[in-house]
C-alpha positions in Angstrom: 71.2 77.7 92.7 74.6 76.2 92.5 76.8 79.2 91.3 75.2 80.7 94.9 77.0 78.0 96.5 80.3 80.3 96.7 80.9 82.4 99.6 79.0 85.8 98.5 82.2 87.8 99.0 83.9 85.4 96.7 80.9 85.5 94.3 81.0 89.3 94.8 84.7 89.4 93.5 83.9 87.2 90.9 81.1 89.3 89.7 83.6 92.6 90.1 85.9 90.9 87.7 83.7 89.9 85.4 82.5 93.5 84.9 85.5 95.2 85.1 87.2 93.0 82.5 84.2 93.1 80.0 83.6 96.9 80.6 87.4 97.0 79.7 87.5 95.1 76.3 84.4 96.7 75.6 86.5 100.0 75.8 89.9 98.6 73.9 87.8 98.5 71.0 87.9 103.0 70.4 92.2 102.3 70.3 94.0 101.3 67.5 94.7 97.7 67.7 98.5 98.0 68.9 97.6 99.7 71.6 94.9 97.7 72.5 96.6 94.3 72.2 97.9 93.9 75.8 94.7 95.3 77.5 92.2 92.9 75.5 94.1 90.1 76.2 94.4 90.7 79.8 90.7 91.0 79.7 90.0 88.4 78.0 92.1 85.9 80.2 90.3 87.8 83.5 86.9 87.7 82.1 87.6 84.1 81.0 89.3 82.8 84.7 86.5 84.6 86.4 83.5 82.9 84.4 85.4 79.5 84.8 85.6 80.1 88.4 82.4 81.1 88.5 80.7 78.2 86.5 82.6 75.5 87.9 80.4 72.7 88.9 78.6 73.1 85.3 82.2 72.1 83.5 83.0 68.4 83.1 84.9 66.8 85.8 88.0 67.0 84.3 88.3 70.9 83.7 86.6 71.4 87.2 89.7 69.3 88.6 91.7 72.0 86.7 89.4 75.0 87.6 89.0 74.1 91.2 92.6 73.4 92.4 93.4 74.7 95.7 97.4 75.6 95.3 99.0 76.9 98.7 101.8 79.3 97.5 103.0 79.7 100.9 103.0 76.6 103.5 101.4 77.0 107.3 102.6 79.9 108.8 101.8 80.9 112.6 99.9 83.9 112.9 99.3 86.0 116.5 95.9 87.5 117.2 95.3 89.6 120.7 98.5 88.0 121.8 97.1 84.2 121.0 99.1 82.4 118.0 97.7 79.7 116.0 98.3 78.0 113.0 96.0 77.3 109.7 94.4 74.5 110.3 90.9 72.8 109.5 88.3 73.9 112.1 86.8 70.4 113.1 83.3 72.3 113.5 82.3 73.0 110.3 85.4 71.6 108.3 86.4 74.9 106.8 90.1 76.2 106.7 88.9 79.1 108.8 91.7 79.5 111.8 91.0 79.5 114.9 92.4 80.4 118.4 92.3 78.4 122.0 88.8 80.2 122.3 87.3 79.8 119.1 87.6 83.5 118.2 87.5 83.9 114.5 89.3 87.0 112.5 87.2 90.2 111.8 87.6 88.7 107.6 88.5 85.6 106.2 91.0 86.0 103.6 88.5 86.2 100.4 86.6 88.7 101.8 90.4 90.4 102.7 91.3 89.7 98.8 87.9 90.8 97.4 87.6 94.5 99.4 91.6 95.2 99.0 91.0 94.6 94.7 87.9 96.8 94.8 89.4 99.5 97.1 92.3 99.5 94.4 90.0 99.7 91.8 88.6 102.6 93.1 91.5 104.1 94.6 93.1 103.9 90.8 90.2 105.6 89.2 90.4 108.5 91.7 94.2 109.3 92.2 95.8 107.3 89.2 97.2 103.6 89.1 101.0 104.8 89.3 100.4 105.9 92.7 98.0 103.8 94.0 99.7 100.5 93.2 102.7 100.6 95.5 100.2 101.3 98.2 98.6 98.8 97.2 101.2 96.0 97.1 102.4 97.1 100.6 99.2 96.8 101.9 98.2 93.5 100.1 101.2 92.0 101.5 101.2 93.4 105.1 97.5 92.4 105.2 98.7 88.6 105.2 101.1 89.2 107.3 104.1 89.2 104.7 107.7 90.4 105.6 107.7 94.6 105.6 111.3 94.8 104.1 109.7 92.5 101.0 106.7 94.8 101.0 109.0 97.5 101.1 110.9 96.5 98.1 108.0 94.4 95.9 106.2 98.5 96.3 109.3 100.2 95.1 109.5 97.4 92.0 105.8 97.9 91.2 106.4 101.6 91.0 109.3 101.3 88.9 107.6 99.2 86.4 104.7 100.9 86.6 106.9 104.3 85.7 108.5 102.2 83.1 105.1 101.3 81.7 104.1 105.0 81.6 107.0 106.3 80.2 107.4 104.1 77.3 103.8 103.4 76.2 102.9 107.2 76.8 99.8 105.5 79.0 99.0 108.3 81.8 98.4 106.3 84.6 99.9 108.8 86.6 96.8 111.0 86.6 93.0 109.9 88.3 89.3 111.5 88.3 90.8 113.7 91.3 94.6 114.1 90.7 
């Protein structure tokens, strides 16, 4: 089956999304539609990206050059593991962009599988202790994870809480409260 053809962690996150975003416009239909604008629309445009993603080589050519667009945000960038640096590079074994050191070693997780359990652990982590304090944590971890500056972690964490706060405060959402907090 071709939509198996994706790494299964990537299909995993893909399923996750897909889920999660149609579980929540499901539920913006018991609000009044003001308040459920914003949160239908960003589950449409999830649930949407994710079944696009997820149906790619189905989709005419043109769409899937759209769809299937590999954009680098941040160019090469030298990474040390147990005291061996290397760069991102093509592995000439099996043609992946999996790095590599001087012997071979691969990382514990490639960086889906780093993207898909960091989105599901803040999931979670939202649902039990609220999103308000969860997503700072969050963003500093995201960020250290790939190896990101800590004084930008540092800051892009105190920004998220702020608008997060901001968010709360003015739309009278609690976010600040979870299943155990």
């Amino acid at each position: 089956m071709k939509i198996l053809s994706k790494k299964i962690d990537e299909f995993g996150l893909l399923i996750f999304l897909l889920v999660t975003s149609g579980a929540m416009l499901a539920a913006t239909f018991q609000y009044p539609y003001e308040a459920a604008m914003f949160p239908r629309f960003a589950a449409i445009l999830v649930f949407v990206g994710s079944l696009l993603i997820l149906l790619e080589q189905y989709l005419p050519q043109s769409i899937q050059e759209i769809v299937g667009e590999s954009t680098q945000l941040i160019g090469d960038q030298e990474v040390e593991v147990e005291g061996k640096e290397f760069e991102g590079q093509k592995n000439p074994d099996n043609n992946t962009d999996t790095p590599t050191t001087d012997s071979g070693q691969l990382g514990l997780l490639n960086d889906s599988a780093k993207t898909t359990y960091a989105i599901v652990l803040y999931a979670v982590g939202s649902f039990l202790v609220g999103m308000l304090w969860v997503t700072p944590v969050f963003v500093f971890a995201y960020i250290m994870l790939f190896r990101g500056s800590r004084l930008i972690a540092a800051v892009l964490s105190a920004v998220s809480f702020g608008i997060g706060f901001i968010f709360m405060d003015l739309l009278n959402v609690p976010i600040d409260t979870g299943l155990i907090i």
